[in-house]
OpenMM code with the backbone's topology and positions (N, CA, C; nanometers):
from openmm import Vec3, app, unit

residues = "UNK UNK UNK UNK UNK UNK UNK UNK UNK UNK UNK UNK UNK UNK UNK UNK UNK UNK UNK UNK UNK UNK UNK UNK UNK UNK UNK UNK UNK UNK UNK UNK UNK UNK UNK UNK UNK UNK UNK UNK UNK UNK UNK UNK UNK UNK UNK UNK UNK UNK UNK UNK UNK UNK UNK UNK UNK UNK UNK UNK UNK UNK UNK UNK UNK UNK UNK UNK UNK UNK UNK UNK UNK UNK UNK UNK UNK UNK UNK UNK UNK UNK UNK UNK UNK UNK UNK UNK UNK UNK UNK UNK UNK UNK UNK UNK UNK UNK UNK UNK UNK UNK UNK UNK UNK UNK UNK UNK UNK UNK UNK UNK UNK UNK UNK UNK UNK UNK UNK UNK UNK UNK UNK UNK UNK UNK UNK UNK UNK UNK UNK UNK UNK UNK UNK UNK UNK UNK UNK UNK UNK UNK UNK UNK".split()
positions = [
    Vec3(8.5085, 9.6689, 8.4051),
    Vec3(8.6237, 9.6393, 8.3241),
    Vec3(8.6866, 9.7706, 8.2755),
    Vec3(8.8087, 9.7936, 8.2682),
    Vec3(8.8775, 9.8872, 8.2060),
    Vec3(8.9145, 9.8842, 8.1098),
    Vec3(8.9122, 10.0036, 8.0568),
    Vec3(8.9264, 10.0232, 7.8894),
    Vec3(9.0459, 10.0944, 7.8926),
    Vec3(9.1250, 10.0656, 7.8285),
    Vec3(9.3072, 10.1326, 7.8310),
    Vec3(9.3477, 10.2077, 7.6913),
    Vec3(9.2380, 10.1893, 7.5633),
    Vec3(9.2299, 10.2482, 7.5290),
    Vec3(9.2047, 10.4017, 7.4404),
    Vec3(9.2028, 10.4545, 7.5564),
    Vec3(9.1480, 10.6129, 7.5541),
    Vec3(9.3419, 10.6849, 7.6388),
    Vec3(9.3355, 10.7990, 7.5590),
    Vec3(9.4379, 10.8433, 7.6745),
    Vec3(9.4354, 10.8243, 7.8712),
    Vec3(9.2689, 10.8715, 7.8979),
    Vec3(9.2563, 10.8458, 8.0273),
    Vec3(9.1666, 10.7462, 8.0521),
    Vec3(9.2215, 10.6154, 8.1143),
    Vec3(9.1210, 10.4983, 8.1471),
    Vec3(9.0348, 10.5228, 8.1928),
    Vec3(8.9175, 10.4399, 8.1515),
    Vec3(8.7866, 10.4621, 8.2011),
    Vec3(8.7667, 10.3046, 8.2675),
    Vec3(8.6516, 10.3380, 8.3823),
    Vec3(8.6223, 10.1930, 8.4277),
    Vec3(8.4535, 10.1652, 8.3763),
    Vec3(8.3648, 10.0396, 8.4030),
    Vec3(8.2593, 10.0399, 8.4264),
    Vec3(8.1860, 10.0572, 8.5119),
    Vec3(8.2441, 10.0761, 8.6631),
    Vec3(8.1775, 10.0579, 8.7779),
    Vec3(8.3318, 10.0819, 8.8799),
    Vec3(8.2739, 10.1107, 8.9739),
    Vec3(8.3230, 10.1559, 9.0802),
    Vec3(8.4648, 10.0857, 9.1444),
    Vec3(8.4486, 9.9170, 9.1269),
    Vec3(8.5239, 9.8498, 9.1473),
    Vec3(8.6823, 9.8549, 9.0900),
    Vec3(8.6161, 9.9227, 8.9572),
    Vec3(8.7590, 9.9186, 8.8879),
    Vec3(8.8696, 10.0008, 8.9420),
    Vec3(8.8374, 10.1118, 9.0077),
    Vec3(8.9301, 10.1865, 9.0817),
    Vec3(9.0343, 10.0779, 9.1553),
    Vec3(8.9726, 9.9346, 9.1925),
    Vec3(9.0991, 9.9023, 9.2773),
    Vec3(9.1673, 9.8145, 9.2011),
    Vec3(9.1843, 9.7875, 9.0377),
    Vec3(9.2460, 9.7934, 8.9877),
    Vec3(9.3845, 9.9018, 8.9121),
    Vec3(9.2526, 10.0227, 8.9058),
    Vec3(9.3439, 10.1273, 8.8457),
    Vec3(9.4976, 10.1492, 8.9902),
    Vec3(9.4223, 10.1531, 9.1190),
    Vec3(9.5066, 10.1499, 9.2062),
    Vec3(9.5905, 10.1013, 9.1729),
    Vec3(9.5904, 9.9487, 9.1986),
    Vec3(9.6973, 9.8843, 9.1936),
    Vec3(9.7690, 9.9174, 9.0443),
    Vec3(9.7460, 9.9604, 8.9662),
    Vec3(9.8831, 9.9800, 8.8602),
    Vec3(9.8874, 10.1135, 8.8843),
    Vec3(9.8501, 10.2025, 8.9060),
    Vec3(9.9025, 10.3921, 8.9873),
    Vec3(10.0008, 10.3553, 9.0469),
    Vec3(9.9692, 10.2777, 9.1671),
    Vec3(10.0525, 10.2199, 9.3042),
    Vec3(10.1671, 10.1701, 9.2595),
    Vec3(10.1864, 10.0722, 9.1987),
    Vec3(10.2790, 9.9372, 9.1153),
    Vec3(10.2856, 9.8380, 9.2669),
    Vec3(10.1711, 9.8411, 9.3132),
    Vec3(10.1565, 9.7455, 9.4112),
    Vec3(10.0167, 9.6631, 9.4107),
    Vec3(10.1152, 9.5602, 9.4380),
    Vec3(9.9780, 9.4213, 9.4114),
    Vec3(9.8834, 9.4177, 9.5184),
    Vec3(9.9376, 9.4589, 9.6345),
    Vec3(9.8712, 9.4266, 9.7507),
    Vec3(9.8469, 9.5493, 9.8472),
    Vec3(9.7622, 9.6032, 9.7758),
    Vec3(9.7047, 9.7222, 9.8533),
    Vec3(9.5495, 9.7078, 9.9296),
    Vec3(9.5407, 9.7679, 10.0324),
    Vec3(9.3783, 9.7016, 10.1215),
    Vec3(9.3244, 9.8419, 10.0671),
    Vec3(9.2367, 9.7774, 10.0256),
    Vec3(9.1438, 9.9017, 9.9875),
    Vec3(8.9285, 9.9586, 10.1032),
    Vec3(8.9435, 10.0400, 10.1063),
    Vec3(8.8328, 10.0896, 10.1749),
    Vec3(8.7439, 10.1749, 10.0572),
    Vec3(8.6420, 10.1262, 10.0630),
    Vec3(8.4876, 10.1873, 9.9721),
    Vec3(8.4584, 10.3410, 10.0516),
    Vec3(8.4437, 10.4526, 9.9993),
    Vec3(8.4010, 10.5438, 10.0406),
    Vec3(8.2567, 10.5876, 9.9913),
    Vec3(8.1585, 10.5580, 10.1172),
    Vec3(8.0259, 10.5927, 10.0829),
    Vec3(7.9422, 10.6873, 10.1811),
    Vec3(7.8946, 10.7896, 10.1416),
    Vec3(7.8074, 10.8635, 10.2719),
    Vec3(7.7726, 10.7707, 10.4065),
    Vec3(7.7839, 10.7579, 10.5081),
    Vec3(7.7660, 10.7254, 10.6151),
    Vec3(7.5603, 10.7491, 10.6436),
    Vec3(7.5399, 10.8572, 10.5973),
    Vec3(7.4040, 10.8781, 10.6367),
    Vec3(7.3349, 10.8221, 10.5707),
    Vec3(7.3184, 10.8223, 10.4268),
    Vec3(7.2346, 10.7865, 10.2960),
    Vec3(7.2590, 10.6436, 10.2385),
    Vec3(7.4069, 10.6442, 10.2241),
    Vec3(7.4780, 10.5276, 10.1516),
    Vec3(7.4978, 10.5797, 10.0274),
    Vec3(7.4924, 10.6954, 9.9820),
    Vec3(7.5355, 10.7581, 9.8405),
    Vec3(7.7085, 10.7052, 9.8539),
    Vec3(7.7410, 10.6798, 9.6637),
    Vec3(7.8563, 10.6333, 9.6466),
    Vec3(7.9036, 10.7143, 9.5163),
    Vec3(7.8144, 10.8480, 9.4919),
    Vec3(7.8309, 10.9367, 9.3908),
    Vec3(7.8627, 11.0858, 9.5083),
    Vec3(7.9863, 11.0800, 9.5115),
    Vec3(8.0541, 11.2104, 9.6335),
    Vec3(8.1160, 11.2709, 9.5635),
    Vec3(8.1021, 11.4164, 9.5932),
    Vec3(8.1357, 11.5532, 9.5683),
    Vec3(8.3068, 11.5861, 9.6658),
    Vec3(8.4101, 11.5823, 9.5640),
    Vec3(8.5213, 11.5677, 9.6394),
    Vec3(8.6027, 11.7245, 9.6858),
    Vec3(8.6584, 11.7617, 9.7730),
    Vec3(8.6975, 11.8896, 9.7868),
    Vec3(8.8569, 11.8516, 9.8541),
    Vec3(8.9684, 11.8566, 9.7930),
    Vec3(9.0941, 11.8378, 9.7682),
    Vec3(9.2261, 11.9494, 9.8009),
    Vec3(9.3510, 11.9202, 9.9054),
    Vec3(9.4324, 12.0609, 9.8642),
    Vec3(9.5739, 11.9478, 9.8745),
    Vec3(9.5713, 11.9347, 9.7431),
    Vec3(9.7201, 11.8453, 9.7048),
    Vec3(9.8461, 11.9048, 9.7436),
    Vec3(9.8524, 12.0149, 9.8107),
    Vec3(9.9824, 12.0563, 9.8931),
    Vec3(9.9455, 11.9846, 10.0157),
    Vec3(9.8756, 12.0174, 10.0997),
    Vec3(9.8312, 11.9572, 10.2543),
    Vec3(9.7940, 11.8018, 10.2671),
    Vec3(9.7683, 11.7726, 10.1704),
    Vec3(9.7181, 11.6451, 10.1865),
    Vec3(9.5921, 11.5862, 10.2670),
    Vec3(9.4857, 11.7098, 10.1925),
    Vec3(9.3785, 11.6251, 10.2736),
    Vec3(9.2882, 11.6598, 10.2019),
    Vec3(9.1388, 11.5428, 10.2116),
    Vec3(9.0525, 11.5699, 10.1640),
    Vec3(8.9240, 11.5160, 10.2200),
    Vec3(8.8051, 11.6161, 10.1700),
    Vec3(8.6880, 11.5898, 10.2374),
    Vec3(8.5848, 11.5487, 10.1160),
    Vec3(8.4814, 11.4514, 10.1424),
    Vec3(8.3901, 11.4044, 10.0533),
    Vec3(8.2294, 11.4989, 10.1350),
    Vec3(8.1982, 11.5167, 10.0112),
    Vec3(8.0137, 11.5678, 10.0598),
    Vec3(7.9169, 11.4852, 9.9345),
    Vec3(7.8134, 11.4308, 10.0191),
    Vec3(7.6925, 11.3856, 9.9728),
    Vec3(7.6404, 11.4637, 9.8876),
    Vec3(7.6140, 11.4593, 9.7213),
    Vec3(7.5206, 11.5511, 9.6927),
    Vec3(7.3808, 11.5415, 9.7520),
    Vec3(7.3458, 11.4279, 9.7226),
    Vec3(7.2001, 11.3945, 9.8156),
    Vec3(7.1242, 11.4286, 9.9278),
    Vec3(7.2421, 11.4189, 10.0447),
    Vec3(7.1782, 11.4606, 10.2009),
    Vec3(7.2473, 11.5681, 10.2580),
    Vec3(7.3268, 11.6212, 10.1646),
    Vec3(7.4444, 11.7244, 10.2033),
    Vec3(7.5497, 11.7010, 10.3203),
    Vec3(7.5617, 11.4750, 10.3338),
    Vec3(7.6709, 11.5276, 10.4815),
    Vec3(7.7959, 11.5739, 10.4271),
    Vec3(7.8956, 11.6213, 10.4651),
    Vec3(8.0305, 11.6315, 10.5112),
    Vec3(8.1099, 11.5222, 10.5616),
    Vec3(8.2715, 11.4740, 10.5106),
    Vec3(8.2996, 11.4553, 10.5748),
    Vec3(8.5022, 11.4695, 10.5610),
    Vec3(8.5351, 11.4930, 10.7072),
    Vec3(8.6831, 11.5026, 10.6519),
    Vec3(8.7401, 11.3946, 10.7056),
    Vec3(8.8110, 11.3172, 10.5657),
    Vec3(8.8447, 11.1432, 10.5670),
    Vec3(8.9957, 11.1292, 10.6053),
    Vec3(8.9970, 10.9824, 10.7058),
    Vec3(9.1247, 11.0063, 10.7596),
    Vec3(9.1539, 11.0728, 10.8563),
    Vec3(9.2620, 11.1164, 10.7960),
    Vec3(9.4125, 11.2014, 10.9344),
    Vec3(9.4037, 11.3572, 10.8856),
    Vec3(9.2569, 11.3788, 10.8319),
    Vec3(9.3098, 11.5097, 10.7369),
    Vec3(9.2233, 11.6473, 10.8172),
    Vec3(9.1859, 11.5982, 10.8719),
    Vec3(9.1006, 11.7044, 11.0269),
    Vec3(9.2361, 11.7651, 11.0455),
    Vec3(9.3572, 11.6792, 11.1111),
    Vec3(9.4372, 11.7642, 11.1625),
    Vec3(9.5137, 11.8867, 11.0646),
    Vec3(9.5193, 11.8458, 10.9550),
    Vec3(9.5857, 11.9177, 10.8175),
    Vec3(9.4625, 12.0446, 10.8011),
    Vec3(9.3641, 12.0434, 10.8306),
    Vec3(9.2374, 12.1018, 10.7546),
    Vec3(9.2226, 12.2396, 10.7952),
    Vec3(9.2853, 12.2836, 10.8938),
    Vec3(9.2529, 12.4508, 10.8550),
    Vec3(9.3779, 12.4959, 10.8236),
    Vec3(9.4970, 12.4582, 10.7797),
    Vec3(9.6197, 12.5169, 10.7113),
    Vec3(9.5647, 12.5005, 10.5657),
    Vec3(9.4214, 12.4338, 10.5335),
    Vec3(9.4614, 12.3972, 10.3427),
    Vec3(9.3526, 12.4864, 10.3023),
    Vec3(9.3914, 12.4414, 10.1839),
    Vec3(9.3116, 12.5570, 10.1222),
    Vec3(9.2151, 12.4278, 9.9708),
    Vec3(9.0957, 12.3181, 10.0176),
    Vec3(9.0804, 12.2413, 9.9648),
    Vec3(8.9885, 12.3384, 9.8441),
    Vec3(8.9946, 12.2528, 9.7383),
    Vec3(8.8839, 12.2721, 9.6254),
    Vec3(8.8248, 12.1974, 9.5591),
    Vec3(8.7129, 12.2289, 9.4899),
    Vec3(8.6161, 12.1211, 9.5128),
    Vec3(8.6478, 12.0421, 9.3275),
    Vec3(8.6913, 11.9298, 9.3428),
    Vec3(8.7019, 11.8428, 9.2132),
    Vec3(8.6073, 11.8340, 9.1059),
    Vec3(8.6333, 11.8759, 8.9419),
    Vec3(8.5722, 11.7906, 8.8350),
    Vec3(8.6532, 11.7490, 8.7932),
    Vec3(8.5633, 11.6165, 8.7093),
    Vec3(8.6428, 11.5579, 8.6510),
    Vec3(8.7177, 11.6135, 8.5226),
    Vec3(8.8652, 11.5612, 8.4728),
    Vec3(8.9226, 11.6546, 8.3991),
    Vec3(8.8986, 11.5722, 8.2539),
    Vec3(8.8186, 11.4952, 8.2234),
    Vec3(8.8251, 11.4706, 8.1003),
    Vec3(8.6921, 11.4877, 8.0215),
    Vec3(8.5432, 11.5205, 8.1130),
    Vec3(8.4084, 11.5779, 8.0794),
    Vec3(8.3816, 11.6957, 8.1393),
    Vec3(8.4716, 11.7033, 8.1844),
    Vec3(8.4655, 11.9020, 8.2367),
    Vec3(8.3862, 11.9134, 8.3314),
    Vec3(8.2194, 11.8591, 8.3526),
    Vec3(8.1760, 11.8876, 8.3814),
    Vec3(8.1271, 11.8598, 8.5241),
    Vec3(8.1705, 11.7286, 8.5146),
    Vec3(8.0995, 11.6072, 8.6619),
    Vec3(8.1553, 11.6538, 8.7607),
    Vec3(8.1048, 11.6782, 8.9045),
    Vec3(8.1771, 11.6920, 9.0196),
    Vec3(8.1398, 11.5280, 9.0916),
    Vec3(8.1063, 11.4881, 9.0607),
    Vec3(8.0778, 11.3579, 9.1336),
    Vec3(8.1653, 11.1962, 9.1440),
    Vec3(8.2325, 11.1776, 9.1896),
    Vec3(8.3231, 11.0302, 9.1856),
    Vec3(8.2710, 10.9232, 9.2746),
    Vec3(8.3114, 10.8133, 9.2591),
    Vec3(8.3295, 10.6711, 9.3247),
    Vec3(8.4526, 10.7190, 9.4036),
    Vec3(8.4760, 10.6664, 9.4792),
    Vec3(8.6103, 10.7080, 9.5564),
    Vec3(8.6465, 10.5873, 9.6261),
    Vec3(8.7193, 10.5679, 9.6473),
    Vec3(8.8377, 10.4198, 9.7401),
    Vec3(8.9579, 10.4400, 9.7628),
    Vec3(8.9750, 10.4170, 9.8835),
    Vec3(9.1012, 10.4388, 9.9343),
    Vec3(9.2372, 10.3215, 9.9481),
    Vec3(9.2982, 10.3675, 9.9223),
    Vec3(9.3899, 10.2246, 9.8971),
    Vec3(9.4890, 10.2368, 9.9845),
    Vec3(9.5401, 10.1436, 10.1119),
    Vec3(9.6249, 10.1096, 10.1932),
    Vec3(9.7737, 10.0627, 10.1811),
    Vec3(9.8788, 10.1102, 10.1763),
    Vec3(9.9897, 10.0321, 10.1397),
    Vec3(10.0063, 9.9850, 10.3228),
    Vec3(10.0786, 9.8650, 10.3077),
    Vec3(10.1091, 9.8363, 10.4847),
    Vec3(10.2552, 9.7801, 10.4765),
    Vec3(10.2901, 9.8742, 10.5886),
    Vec3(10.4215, 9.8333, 10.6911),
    Vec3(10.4461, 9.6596, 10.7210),
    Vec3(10.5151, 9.5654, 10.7380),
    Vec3(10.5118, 9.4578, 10.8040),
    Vec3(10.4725, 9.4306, 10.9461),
    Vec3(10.4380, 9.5384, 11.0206),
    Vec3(10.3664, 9.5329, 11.1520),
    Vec3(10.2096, 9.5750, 11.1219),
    Vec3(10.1746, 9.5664, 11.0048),
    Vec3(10.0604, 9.6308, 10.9808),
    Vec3(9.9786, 9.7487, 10.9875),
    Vec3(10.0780, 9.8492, 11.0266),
    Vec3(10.0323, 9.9879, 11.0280),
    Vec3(10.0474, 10.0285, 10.8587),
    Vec3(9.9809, 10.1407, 10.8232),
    Vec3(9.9764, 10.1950, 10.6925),
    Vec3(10.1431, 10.2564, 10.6682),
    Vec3(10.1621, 10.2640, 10.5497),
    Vec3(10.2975, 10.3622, 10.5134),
    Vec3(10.2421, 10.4155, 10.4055),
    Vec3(10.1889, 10.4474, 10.3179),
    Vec3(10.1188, 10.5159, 10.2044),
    Vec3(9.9523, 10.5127, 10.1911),
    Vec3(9.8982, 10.5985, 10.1541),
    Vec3(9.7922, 10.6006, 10.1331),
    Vec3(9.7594, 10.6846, 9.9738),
    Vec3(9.6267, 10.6413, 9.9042),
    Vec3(9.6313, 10.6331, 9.7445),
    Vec3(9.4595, 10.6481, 9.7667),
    Vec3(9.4251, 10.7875, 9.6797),
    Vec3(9.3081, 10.7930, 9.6608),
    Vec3(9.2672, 10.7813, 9.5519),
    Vec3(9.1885, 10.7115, 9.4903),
    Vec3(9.1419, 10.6511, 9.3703),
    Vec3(8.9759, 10.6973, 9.3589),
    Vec3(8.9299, 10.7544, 9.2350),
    Vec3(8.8143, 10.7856, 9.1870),
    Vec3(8.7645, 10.7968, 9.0643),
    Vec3(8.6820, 10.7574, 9.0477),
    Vec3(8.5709, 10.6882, 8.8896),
    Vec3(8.4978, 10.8798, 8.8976),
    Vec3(8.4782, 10.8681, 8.7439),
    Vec3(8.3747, 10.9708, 8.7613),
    Vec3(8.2602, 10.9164, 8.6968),
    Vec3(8.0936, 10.9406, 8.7372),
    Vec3(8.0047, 10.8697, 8.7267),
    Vec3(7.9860, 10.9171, 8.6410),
    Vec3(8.0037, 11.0098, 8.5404),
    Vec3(7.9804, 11.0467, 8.4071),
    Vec3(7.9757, 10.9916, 8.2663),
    Vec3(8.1558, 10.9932, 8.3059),
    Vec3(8.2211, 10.9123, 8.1930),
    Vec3(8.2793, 10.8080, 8.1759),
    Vec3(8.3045, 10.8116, 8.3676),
    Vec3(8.4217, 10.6737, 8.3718),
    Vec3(8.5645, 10.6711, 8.4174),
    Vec3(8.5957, 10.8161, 8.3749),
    Vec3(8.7411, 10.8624, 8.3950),
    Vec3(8.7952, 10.7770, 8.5587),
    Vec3(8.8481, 10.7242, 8.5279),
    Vec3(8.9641, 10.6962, 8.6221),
    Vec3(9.0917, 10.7395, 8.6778),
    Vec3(9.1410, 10.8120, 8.7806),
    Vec3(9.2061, 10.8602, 8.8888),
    Vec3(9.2285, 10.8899, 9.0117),
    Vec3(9.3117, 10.9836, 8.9913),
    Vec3(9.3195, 10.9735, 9.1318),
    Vec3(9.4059, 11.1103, 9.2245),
    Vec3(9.3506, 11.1953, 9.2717),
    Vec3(9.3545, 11.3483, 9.2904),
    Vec3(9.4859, 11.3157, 9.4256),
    Vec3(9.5061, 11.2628, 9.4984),
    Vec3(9.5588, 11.2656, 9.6400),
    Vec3(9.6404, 11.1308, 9.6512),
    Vec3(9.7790, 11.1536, 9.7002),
    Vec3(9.8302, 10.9784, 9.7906),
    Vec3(9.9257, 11.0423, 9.8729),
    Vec3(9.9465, 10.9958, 10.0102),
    Vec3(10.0388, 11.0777, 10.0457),
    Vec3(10.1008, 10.9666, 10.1682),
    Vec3(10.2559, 10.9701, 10.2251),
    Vec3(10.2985, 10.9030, 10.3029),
    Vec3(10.2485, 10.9220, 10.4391),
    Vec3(10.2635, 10.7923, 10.5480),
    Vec3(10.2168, 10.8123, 10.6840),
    Vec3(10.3172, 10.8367, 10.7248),
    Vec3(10.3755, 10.8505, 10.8487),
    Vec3(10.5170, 10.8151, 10.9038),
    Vec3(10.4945, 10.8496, 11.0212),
    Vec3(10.3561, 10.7863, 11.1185),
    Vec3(10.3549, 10.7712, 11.2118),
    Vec3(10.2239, 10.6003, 11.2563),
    Vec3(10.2501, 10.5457, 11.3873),
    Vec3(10.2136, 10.4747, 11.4113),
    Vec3(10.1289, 10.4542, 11.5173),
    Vec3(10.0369, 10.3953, 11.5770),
    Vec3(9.9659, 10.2958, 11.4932),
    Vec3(9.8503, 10.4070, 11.4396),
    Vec3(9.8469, 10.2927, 11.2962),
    Vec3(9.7304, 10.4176, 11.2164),
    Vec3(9.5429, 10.3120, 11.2374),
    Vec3(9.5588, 10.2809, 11.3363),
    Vec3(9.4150, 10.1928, 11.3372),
    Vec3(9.2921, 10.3240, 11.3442),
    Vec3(9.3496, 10.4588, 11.4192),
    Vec3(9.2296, 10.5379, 11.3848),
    Vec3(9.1928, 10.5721, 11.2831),
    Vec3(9.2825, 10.6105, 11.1971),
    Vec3(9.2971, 10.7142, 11.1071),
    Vec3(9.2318, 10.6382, 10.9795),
    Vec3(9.2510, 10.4458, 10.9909),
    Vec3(9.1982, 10.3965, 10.8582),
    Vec3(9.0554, 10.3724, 10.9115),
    Vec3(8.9998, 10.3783, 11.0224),
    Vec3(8.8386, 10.3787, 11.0096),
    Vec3(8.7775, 10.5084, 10.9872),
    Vec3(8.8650, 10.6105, 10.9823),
    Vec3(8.7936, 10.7582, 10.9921),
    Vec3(8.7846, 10.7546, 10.8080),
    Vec3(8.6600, 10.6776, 10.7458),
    Vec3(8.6219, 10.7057, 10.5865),
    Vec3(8.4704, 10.7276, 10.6512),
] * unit.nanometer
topology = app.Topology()
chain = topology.addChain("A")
for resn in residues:
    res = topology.addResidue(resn, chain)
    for name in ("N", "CA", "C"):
        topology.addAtom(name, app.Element.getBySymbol(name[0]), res)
């Protein structure tokens, strides 16, 4: 459940991100994707971000994988990513993360919205969203 009143919303759990989405977004109907280590199943990821380029990579604290999510391989050696805390406990590098889908009427993506909890405190946001404007994006939304 979200708490709205603090300057920066906090959630209880992970889920709430696809609420916070949808009011970031001002869209009701966004498909959302869970971002969790592939190797371990960790859902506490270490985020590394370059909000000019638009791309970002998640790492496991746990098993140390890597990974660069999405369409953002191709963006990834022009950026210059860095690695996220959260901005309201200073201290946490660790988020929930979910990705949120806006869709075209042919069902390809036209926006994409990254949403993240910090396991600390709660803080709710969201570091990255950026437009598609190419088609079909069926690779690009399984590459989490």
């Amino acid at each position: 459940m979200i708490d709205r009143t603090k300057k920066y919303w906090t959630g209880d759990s992970s889920e709430d991100i696809e609420e916070y989405l949808r009011e970031y977004s001002e869209n009701e109907h966004l498909d959302y994707r869970a971002v969790v280590c592939h190797v371990c199943g960790n859902d506490a990821l270490e985020l590394r971000v370059d909000q000019n380029e638009s791309v970002i990579q998640i790492k496991c604290p746990l098993c140390g994988t890597k990974k660069i999510l999405l369409d953002c391989e191709e963006y990834w050696e022009d950026a210059s990513p860095r690695l996220r805390k959260c901005s309201v406990c200073k201290t946490c590098k660790q988020f929930n993360v979910r990705i949120g889908f806006e869709r075209r009427e042919n069902g390809d993506v036209r926006w994409v919205y990254e949403g993240d909890r910090c396991v600390n405190c709660g803080t709710l946001g969201s570091f990255l969203n950026w437009e598609i404007n190419y088609g079909p994006t069926t690779d690009m939304e399984q590459n989490i």
